[in-house]
C-alpha positions as CSV (number, residue, x, y, z in Angstrom):
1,X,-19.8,22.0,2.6
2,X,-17.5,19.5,4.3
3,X,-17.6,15.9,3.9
4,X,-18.4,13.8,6.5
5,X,-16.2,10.9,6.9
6,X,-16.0,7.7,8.9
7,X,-15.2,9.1,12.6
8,X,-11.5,7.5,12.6
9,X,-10.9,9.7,9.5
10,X,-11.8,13.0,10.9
11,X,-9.3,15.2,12.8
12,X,-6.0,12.4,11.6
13,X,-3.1,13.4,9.5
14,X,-4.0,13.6,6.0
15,X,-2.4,10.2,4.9
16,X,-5.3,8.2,6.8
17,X,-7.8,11.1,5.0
18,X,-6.6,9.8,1.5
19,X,-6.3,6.1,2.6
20,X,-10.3,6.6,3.9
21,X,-10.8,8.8,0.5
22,X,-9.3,6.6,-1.7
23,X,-8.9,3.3,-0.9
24,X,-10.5,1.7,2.3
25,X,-13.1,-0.3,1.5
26,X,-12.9,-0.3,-2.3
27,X,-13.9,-3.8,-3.7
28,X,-10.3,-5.2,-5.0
29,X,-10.5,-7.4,-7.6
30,X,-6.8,-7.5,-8.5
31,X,-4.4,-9.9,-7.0
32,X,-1.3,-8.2,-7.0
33,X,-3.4,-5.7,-5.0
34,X,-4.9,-8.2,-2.5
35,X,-1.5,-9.4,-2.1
36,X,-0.3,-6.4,-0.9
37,X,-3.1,-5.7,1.5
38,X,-2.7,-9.2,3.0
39,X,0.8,-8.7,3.4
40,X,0.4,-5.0,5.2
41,X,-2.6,-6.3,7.4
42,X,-0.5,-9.0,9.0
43,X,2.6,-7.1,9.5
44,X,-0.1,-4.2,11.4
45,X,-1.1,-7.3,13.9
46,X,-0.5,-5.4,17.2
47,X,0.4,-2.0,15.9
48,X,-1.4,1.0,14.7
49,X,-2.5,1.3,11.1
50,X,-1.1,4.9,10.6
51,X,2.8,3.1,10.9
52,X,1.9,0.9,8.4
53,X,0.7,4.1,6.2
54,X,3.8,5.7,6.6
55,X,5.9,2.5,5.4
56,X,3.7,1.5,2.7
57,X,6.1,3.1,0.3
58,X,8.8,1.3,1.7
59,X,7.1,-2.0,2.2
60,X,6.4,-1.9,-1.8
61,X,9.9,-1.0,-2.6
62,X,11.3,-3.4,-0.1
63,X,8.7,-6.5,-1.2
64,X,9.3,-6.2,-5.1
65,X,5.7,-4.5,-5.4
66,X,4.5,-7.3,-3.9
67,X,4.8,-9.6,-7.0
68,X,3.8,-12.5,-4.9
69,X,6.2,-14.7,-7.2
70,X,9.1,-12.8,-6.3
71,X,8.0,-12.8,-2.4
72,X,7.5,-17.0,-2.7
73,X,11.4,-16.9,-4.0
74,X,12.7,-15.4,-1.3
75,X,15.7,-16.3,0.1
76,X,17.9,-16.0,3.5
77,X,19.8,-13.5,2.4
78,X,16.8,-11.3,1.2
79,X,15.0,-12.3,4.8
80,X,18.5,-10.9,6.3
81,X,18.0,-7.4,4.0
82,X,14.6,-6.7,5.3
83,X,15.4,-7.6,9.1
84,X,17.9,-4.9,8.4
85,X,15.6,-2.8,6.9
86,X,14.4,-0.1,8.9
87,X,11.6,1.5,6.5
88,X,9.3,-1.6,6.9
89,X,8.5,-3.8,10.1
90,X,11.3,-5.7,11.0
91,X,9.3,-8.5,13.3
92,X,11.2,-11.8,11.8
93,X,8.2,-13.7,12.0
94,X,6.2,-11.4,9.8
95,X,8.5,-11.6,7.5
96,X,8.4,-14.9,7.3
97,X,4.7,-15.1,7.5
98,X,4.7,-12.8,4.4
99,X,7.2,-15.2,2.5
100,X,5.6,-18.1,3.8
101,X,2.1,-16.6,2.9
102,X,3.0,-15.9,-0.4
103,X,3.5,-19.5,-1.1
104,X,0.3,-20.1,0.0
105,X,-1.0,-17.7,-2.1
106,X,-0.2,-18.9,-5.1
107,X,-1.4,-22.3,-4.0
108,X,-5.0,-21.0,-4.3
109,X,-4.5,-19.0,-7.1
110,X,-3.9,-22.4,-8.7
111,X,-6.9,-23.8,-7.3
112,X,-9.0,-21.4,-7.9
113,X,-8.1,-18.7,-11.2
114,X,-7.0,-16.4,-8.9
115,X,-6.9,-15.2,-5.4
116,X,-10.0,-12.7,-6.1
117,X,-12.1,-15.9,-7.4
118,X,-11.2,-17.4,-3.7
119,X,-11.6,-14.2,-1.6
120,X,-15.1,-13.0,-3.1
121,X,-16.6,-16.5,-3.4
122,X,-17.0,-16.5,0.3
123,X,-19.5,-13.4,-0.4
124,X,-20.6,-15.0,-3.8
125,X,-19.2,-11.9,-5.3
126,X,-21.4,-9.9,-3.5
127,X,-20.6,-6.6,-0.9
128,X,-21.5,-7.0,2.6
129,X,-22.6,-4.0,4.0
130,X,-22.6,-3.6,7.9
131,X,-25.6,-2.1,8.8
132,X,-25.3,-2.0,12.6
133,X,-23.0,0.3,12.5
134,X,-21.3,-1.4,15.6
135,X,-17.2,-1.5,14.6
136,X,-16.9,-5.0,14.9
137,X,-13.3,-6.7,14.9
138,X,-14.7,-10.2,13.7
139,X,-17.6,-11.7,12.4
140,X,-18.9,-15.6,11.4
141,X,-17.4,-14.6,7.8
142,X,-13.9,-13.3,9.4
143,X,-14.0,-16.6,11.2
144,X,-14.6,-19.0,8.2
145,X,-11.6,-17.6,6.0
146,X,-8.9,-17.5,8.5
147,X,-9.9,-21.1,9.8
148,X,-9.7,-21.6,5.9
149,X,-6.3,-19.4,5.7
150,X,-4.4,-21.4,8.5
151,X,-5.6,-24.5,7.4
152,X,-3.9,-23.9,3.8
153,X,-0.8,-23.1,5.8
154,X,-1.0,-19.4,6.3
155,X,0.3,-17.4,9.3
156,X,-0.5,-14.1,10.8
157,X,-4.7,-14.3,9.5
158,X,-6.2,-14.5,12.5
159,X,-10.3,-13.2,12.3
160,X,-9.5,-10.2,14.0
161,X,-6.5,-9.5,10.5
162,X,-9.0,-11.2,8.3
163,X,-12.2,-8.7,9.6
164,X,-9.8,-5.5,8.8
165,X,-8.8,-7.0,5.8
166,X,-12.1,-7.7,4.3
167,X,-12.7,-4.2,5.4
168,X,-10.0,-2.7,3.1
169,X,-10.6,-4.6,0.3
170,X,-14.0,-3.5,0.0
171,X,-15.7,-6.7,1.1
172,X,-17.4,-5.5,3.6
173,X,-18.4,-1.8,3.3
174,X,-18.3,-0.5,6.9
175,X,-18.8,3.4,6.2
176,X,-20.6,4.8,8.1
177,X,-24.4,5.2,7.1
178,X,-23.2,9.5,6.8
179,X,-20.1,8.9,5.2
180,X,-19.6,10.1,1.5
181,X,-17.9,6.8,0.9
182,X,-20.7,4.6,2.2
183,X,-23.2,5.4,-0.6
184,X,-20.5,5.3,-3.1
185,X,-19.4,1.8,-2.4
186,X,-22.7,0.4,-1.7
């Protein structure tokens, strides 16, 4: 017997298979990890998600693994080696979003433990399940953080970024109800 998947998951090359598998929508509680999905869901603004799947490799290699202190730190020259680089993005101003971002991110960390403690307060730690069914691209929730995001200085996190990235991170499960994943995350 087969298992039925989210419809964007069926018939795809078998790297968005696994990411749907394995990682879309699983709650994220690490930071380091959170990091990294910020960082890839603002460099996909205006592409499609599958390039970012094939440079995720590259975009950990080229970002230090996304140690979000090492990302703050960075420098011309380093900004200089990744517009150069052509296994990641090279859009300038994503780049310095990311850098700019990470600054940010740290920021809350202070403030709040860690960037999970900020992120999942929003839901007071609890999964959001969308039970319409209706693929939104925002929501009042989407809304709040990246009115929150930019107002803390961060670039790139528009509600439409912010809706996918809850998404990924398991905030909100939007399986659908026939997925094997929906029941699993619930």
């Amino acid at each position: 017997m087969t298992k039925r998947r989210c419809p964007w998951a069926e018939g795809v090359e078998e790297i968005y298979v696994n990411y749907h598998d394995e990682e879309w929508g699983v709650p994220t509680y690490d930071d380091r990890e959170l990091f990294e999905m910020l960082v890839l869901e603002s460099f996909q603004a205006g592409l499609a998600w599958i390039t970012i799947l094939k440079k995720k490799e590259n975009f950990r290699d080229s970002f230090d693994n996304f140690d979000v202190e090492k990302v703050a730190a960075y420098d011309e020259k380093k900004i200089e080696e990744l517009r150069n680089n052509a296994g990641i993005i090279r859009h300038k101003g994503k780049i310095n979003a990311a850098i700019n971002n990470a600054r940010v991110f740290m920021e809350i960390q202070k403030e709040y433990g860690s960037f999970s403690n900020y992120i999942w307060h929003f839901t007071d730690n609890q999964i959001l399940i969308d039970t319409e069914e209706n693929y939104l691209t925002n929501s009042p929730l989407s809304d709040k953080i990246a009115k929150d995001l930019k107002k803390r200085g961060m670039k790139f996190v528009g509600t439409t970024i912010i809706y996918s990235y809850l998404e990924s991170i398991g905030v909100i499960n939007n399986h659908i109800h026939e997925c094997f994943r929906y029941e699993e995350l619930k």
